[in-house]
C-alpha positions as CSV (number, residue, x, y, z in Angstrom):
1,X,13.2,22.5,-3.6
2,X,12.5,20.6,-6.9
3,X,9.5,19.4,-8.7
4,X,9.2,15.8,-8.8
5,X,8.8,13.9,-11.8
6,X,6.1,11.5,-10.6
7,X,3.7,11.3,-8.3
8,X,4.3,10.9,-4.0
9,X,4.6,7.0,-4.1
10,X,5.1,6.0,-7.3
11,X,8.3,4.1,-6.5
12,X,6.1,1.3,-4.5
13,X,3.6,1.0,-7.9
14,X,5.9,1.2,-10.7
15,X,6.6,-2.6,-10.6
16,X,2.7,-3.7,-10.8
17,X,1.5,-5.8,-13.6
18,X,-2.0,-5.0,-15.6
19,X,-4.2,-8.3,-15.8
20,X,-7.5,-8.2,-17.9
21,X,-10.2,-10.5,-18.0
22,X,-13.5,-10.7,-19.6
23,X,-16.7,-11.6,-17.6
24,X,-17.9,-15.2,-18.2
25,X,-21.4,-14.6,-18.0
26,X,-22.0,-11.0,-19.9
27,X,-18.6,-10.5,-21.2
28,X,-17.3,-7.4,-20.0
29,X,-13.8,-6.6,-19.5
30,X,-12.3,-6.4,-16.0
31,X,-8.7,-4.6,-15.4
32,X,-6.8,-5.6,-12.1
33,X,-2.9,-5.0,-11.2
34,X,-1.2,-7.8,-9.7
35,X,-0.9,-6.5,-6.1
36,X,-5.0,-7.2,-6.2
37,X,-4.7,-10.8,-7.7
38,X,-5.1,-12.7,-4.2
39,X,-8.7,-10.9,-3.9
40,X,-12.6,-11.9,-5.2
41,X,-13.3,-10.0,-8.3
42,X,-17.1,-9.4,-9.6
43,X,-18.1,-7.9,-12.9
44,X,-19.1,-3.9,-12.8
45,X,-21.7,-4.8,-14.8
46,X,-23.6,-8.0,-14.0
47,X,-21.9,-8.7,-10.7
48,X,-20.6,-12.4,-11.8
49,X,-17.2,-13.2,-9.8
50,X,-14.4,-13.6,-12.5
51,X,-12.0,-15.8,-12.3
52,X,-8.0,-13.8,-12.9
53,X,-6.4,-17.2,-12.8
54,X,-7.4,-17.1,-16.9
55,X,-6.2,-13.8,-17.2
56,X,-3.9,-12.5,-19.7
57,X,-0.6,-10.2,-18.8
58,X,-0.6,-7.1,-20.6
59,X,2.9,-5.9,-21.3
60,X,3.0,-2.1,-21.6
């Protein structure tokens, strides 16, 4: 038996994009892949709902 090299499940992950956005009201950044882009988002901090669709893509 071998050792994998990544985790159980990578393979359905590996293909997600990183999306940030910063809170309108207080400022805070938000992180959020793009399998959760369809959903509400709220800051952690304030609670304002942010909206992705002026997110930027961050290539890594």
């Amino acid at each position: 038996m071998s050792t994998p090299t990544h985790c159980p499940g990578f393979e359905n992950f590996k293909q997600l994009k990183s999306f940030t956005c910063n809170c309108p009201k207080c400022g805070e950044t938000k992180e959020i892949f793009s399998d959760e882009f369809e959903k509400a988002h709220k800051c952690g901090k304030c609670g304002e709902e942010i909206d992705f669709s002026t997110c930027t893509y961050e290539a890594g």
